[in-house]
BAFIKE-611477 format. One record per residue: residue number from 1; x, y, z of N, C-alpha, C, CB in turn; residue in three letters. Coordinates in pm, whole numbers. Atoms other than C-alpha are relative to their C-alpha. Glycine has a CB too. Layout:
SITE nuse    n.u    n.v    n.w   ca.u   ca.v   ca.w    c.u    c.v    c.w   cb.u   cb.v   cb.w semar
SITE  NUM      X      Y      Z      X      Y      Z      X      Y      Z      X      Y      Z   ALA
...
//
This chain:
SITE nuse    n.u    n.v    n.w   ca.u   ca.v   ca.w    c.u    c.v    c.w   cb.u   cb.v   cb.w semar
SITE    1    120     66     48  -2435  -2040   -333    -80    -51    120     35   -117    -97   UNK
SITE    2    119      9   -102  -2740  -2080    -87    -54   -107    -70   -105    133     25   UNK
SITE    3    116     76    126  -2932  -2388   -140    -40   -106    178    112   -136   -223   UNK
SITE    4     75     78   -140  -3134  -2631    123    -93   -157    -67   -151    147     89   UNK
SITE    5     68    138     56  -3216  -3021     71    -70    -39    127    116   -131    -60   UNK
SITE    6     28    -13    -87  -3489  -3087    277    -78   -193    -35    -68    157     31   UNK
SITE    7     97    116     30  -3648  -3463    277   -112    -18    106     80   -136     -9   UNK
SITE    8    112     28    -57  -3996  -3535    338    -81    -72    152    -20    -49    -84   UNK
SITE    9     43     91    -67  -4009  -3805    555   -120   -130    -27    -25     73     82   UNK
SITE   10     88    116     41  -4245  -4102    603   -137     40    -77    -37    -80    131   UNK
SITE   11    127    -60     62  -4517  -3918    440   -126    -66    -63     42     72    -95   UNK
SITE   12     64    126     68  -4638  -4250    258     39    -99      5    -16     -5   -108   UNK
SITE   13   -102     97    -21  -4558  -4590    340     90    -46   -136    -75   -123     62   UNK
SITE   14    -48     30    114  -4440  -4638    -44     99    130    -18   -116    -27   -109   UNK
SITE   15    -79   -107     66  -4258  -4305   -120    101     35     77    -72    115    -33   UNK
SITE   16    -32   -111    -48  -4013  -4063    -71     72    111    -97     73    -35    105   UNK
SITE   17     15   -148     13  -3983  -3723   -114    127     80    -15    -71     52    116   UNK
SITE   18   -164    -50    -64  -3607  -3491   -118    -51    116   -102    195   -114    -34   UNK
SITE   19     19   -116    118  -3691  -3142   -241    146     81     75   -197    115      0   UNK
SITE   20   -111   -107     -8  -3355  -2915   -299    -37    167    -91    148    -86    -78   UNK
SITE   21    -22   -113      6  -3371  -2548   -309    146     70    -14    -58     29     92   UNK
SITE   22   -167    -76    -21  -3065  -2344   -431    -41    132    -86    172   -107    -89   UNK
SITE   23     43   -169     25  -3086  -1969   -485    126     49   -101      0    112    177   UNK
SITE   24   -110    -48     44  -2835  -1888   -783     68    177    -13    -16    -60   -112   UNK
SITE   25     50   -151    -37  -2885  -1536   -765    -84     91     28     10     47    -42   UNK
SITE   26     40    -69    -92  -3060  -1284   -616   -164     49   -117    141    127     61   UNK
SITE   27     70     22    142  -3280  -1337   -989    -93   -121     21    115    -33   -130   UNK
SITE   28      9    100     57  -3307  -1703   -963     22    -46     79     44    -29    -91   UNK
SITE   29     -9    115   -124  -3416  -1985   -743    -41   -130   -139   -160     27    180   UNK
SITE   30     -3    107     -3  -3396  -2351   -848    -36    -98     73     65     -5    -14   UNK
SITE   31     76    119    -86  -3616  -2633   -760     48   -142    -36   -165      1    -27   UNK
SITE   32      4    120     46  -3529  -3015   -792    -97    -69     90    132    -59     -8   UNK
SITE   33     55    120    -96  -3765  -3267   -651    -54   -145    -26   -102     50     60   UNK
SITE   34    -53     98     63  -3677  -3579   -657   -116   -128     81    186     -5     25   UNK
SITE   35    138     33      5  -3960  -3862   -614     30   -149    -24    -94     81   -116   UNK
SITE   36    -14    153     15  -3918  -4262   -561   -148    -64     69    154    -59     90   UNK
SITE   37    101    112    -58  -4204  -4532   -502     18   -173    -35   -147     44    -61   UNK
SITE   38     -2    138     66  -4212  -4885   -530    -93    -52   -107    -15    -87     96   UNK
SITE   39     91     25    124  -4523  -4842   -781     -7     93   -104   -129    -15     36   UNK
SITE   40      4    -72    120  -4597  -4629  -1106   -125     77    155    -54    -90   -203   UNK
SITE   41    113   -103    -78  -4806  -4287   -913    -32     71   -100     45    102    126   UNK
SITE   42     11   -112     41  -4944  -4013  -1020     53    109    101   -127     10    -35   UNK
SITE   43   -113    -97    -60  -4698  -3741   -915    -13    143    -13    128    -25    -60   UNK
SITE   44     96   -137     -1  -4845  -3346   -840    169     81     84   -213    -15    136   UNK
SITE   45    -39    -81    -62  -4579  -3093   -776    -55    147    -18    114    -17    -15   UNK
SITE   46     66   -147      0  -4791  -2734   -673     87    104     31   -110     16     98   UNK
SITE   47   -105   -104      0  -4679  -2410   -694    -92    111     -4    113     -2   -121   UNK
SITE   48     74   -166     23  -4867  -2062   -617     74     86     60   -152     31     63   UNK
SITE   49    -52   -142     18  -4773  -1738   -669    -93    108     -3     71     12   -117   UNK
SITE   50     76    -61     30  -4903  -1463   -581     22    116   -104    -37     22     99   UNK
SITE   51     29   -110    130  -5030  -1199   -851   -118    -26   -119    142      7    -88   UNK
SITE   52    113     47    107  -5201  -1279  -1178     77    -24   -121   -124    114    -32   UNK
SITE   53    -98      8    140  -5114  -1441  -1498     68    136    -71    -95    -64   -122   UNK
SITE   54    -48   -114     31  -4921  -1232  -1697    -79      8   -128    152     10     -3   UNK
SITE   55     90     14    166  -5120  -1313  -2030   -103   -150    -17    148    -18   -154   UNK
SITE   56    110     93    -20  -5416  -1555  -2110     61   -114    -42   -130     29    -73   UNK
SITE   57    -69    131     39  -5283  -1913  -2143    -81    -59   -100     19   -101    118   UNK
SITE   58     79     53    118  -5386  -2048  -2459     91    -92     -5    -32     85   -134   UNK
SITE   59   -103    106     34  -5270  -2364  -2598    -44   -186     88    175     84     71   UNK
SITE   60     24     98    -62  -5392  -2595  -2368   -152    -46     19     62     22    104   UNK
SITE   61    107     39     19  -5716  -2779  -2328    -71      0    164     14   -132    -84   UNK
SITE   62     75     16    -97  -6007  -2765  -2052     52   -115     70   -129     -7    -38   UNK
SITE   63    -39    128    -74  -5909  -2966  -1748   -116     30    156    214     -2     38   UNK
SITE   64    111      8   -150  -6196  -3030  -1404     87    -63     29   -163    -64     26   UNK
SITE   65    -81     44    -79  -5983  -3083  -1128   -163   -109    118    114    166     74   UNK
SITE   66     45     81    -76  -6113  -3342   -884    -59     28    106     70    -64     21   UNK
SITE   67     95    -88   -177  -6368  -3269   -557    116    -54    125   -238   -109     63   UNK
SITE   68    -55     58   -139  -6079  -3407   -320     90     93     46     73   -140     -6   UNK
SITE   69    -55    -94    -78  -5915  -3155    -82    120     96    -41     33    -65    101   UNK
SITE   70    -82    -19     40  -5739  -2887   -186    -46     -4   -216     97   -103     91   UNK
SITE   71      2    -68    114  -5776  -2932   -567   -112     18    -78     79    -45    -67   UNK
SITE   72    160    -54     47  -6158  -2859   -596    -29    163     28   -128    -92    101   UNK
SITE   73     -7   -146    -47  -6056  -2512   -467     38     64   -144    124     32    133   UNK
SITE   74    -93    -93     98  -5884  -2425   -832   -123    -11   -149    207    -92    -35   UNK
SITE   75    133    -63    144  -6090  -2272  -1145    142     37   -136   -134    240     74   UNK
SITE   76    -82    -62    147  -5993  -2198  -1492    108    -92    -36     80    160     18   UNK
SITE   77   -112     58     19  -5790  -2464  -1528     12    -74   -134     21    -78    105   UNK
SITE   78    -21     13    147  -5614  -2563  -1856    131   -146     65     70    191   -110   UNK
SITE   79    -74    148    -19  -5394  -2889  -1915     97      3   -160   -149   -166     13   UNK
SITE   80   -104     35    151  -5099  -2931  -2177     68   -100     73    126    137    -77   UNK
SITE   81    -93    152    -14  -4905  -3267  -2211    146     18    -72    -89   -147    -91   UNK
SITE   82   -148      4    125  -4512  -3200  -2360     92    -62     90     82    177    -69   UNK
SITE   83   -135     83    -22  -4161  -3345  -2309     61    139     -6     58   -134   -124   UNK
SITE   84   -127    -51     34  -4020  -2983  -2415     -9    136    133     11     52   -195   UNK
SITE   85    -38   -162    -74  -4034  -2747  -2099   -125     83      1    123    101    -94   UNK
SITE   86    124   -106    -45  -4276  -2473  -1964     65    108     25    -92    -34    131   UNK
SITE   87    -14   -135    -45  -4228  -2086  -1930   -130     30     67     34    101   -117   UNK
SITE   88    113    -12    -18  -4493  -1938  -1742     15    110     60    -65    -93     52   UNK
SITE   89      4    -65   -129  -4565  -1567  -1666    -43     75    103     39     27      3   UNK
SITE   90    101    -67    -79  -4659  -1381  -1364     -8    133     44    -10    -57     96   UNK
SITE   91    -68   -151    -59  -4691  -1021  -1292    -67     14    160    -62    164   -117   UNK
SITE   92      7    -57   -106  -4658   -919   -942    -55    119     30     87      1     30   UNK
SITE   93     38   -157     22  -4658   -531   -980    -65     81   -135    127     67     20   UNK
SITE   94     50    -10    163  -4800   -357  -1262    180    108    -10   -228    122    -45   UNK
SITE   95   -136    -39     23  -4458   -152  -1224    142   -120    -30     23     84    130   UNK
SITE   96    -78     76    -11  -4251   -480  -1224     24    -87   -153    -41    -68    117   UNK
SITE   97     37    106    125  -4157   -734  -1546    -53   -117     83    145    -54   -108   UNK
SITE   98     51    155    -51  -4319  -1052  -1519     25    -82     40    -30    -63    -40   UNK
SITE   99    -94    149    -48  -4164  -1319  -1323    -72   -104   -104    -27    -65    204   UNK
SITE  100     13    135    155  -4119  -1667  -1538      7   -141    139    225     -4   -181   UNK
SITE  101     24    105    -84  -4232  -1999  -1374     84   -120   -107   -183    -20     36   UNK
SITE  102    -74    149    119  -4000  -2302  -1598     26   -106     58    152     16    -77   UNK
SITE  103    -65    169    -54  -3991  -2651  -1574     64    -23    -99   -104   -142     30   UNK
SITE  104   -116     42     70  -3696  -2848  -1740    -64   -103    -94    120    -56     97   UNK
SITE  105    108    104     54  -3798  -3035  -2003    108   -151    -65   -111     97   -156   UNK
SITE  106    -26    123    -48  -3710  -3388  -2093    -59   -100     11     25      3     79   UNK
SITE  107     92    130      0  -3965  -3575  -1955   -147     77    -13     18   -108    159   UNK
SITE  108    174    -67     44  -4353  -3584  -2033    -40     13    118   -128    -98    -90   UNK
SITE  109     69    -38   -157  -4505  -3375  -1799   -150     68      5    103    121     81   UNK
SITE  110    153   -101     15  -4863  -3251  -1789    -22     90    128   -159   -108    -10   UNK
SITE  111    -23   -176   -117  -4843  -2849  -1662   -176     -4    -53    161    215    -85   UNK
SITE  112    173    -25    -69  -5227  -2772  -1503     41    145     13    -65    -93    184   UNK
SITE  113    -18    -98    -46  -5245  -2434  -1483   -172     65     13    114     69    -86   UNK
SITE  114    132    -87    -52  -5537  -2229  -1303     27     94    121   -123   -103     51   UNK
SITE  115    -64    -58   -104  -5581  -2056  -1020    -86    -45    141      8    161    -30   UNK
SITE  116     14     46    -78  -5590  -2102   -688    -40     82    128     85    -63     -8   UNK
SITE  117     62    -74    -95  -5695  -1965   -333    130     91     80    -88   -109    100   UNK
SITE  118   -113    -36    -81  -5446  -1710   -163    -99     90    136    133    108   -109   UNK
SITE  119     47    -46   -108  -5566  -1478    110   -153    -48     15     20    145     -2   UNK
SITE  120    129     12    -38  -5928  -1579    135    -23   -102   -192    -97    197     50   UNK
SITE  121     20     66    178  -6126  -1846   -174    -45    117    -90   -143   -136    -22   UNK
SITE  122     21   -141    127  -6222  -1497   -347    174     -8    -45    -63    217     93   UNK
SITE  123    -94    -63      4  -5875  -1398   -366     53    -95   -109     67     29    128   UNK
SITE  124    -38    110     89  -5781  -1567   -671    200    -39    -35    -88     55   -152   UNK
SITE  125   -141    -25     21  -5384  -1661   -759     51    -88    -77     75      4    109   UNK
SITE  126    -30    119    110  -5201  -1820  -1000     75   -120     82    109     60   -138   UNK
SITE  127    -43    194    -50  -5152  -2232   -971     21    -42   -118   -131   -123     80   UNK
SITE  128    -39     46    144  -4955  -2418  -1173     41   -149     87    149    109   -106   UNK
SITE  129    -29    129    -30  -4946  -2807  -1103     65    -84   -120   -123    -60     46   UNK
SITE  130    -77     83     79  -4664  -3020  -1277     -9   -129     43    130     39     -6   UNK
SITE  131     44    140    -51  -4791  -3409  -1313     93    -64    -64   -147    -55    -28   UNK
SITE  132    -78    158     41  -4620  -3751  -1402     -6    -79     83    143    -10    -27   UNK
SITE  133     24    123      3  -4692  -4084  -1385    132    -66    -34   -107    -27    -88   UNK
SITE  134   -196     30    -40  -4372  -4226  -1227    -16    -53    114    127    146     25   UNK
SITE  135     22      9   -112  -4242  -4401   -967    191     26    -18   -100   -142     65   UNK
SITE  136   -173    -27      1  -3878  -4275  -1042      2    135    -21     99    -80   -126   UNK
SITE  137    -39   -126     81  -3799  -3916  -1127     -6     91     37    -45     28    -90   UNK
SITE  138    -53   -119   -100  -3680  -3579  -1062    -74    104    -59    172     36      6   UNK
SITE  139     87   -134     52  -3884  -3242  -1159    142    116    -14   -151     62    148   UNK
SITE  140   -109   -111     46  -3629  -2956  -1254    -77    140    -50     97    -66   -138   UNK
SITE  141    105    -51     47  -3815  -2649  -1241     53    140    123   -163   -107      7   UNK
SITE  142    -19   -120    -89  -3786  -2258  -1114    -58    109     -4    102     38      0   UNK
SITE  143     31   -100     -2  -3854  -1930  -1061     83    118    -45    -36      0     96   UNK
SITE  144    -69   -106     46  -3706  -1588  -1242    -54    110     15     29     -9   -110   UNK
SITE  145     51    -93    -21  -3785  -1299  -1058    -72     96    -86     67     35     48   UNK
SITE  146      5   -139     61  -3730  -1057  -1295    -63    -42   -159    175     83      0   UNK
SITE  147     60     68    131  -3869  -1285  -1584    120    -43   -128   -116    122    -68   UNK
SITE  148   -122      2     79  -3513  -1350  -1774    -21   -145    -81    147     10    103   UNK
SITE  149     74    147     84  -3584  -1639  -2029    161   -121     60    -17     35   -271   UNK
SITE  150    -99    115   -101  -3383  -1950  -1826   -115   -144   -113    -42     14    279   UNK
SITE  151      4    169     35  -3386  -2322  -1992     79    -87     65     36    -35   -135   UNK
SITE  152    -39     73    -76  -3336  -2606  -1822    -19   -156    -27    -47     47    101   UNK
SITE  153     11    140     72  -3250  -2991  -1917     99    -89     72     36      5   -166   UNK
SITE  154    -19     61    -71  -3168  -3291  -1738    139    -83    -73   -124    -57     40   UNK
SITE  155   -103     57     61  -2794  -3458  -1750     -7   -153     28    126     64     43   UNK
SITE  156      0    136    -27  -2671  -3801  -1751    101     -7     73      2    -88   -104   UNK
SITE  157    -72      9    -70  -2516  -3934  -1430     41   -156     20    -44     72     92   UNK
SITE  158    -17    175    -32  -2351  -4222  -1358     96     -3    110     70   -106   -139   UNK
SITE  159   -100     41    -97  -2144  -4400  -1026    111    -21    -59    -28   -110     73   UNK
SITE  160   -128     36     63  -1825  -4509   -976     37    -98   -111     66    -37     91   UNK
SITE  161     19     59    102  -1891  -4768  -1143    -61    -18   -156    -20    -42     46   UNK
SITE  162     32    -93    123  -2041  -4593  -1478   -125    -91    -21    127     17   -142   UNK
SITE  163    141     50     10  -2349  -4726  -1381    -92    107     19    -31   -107     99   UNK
SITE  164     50    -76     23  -2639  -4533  -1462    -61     66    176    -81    -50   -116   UNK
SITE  165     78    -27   -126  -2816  -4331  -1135   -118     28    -46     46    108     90   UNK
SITE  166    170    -45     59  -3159  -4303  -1096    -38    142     10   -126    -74     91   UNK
SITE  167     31   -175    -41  -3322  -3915  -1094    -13      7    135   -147     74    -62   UNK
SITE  168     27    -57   -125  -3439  -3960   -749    138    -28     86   -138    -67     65   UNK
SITE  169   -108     26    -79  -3096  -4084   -573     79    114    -49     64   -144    -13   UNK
SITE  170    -62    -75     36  -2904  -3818   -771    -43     59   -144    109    -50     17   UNK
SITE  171     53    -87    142  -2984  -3548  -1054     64    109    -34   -137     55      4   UNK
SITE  172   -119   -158     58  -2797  -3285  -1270    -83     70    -72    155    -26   -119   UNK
SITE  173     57    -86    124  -2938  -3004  -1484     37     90    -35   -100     39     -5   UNK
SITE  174     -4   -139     74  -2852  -2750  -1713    -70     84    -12     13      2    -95   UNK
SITE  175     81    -86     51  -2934  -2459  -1701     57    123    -44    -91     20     81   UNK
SITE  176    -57   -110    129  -2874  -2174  -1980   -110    154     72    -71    -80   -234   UNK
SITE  177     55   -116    -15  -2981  -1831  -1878     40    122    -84     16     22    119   UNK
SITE  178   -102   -110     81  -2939  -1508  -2107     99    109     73    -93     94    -86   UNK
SITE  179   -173   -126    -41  -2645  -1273  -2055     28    -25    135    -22    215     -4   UNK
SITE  180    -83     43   -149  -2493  -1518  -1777     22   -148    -47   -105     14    176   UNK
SITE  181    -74    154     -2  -2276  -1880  -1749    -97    -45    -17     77    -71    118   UNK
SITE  182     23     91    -18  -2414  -2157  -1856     59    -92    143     21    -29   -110   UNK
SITE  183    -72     71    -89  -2430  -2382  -1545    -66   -106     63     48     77     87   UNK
SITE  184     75    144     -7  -2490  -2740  -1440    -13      9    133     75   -143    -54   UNK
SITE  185     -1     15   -258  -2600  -2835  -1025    -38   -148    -50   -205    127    177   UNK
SITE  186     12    127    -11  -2619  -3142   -944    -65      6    150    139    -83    -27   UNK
SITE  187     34     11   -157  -2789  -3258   -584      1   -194     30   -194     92     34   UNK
SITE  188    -74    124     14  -2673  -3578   -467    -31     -6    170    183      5    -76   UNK
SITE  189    -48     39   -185  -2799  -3637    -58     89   -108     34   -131    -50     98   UNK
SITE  190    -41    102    -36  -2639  -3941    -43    167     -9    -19    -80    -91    -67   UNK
SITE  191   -114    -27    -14  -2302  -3820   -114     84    -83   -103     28    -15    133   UNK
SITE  192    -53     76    119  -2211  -4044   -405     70      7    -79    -49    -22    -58   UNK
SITE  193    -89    -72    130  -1905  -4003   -642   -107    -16   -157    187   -113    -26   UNK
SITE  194    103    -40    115  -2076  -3884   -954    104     51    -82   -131    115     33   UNK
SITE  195    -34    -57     97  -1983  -3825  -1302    -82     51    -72     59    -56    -53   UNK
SITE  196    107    -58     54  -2187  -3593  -1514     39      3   -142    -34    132     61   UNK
SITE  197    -30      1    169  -2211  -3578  -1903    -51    159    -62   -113   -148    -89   UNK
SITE  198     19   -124     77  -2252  -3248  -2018    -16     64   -130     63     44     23   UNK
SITE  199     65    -36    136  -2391  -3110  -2299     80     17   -147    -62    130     26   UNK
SITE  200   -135     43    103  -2056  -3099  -2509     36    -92     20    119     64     -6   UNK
SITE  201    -31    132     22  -1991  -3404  -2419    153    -40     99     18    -15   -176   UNK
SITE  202    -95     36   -102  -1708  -3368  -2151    -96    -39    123    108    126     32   UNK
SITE  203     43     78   -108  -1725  -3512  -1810     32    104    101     70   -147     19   UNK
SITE  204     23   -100   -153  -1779  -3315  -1456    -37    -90    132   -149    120    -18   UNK
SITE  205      4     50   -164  -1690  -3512  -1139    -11     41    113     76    -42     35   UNK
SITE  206     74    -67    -97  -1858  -3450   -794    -11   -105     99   -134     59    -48   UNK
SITE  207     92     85   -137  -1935  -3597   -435    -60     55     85     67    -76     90   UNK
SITE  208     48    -40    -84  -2053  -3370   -291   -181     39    -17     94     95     26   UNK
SITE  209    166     35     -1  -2427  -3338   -166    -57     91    -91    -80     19    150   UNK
SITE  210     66   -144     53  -2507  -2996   -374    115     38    -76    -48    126    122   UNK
SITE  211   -125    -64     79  -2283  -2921   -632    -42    123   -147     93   -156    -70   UNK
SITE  212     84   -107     96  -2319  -2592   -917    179    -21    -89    -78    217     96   UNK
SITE  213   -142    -31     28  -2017  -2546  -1164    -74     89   -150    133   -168    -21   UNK
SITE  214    -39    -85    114  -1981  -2262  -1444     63    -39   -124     74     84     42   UNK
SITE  215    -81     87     83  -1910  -2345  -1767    -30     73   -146    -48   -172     13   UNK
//
């Protein structure tokens, strides 16, 4: 298992930042990024890809992005508000299936989708911005090459002491993919004994910084 926790740094005197990358197969990359402040933010994780939607996004309502750097560059943009998860997809090749863009769902997240600038501002490409208004919380969210329908949902962790953790110090998620293991990761920089609650309802202990288990 390939995977890379990379933290931000001082980036803001209030925040910080810890995005983990783990590559489950050669199909399927996995994003967590995990997100603390001392105030309620508004919280933007971007994401472009190149190609073109794979089909017209309906469902969602007109959204004008803002003249401030960066997201006055993006057109066509649409706005949905849910708690239950995002598929989203993109074709690369016209010979290829559609790769699938998914966030984990869980929490209310408002997915922006438009597009955005890739080789030159003609060059149009798909953008998909996942928001929340937070000053705690982890995003759970990936990519499926080959477009394979993947769900993904956030566990409950707790210390040694079966005290709750917050998303950004440590985070678990399920994720269900078709015709392959169900399997939970956890990412944990801080190295923390962790217990996880799993979706049947047994328990899955861990300390280590990056953990995946089959199940």
């Amino acid at each position: 298992m390939d995977y890379a926790i990379t933290d931000a740094g001082p980036i803001y005197d209030d925040l910080t930042f810890r995005h983990t990358t783990a590559m489950l197969d050669e199909d399927l990359m996995v994003f967590i990024d995990q997100v603390q402040a001392r105030t309620v933010h508004t919280l933007d994780i971007a994401y472009h890809r190149k190609g073109t939607w794979a089909r017209n996004l309906t469902g969602g309502t007109g959204w004008t992005p803002s003249q401030r750097d960066g997201y006055s560059y993006l057109r066509d943009a649409q706005i949905v508000r849910a708690d239950t998860g995002v598929a989203l997809g993109v074709c690369n090749k016209p010979y290829w299936s559609p790769s699938t863009i998914f966030l984990a769902r869980g929490n209310m997240t408002e997915t922006i989708t438009a597009t955005g600038v890739g080789a030159h501002e003609e060059d149009r490409v798909p953008m998909v911005i996942f928001r929340r208004q937070s000053r705690d919380t982890a995003f759970g969210w990936g990519v499926s090459v080959s477009g394979k329908v993947v769900t993904m949902q956030p566990l409950n962790v707790v210390n040694a002491a079966g005290q709750a953790v917050s998303p950004s110090t440590a985070s678990a998620f399920w994720v269900t993919v078709e015709n392959s293991p169900n399997r939970a990761l956890v990412t944990n920089p801080d190295r923390l004994p962790l217990t996880v609650s799993l979706t049947d309802g047994s328990l899955w202990t861990t300390q280590r910084v990056f953990d995946v288990g089959d199940f």
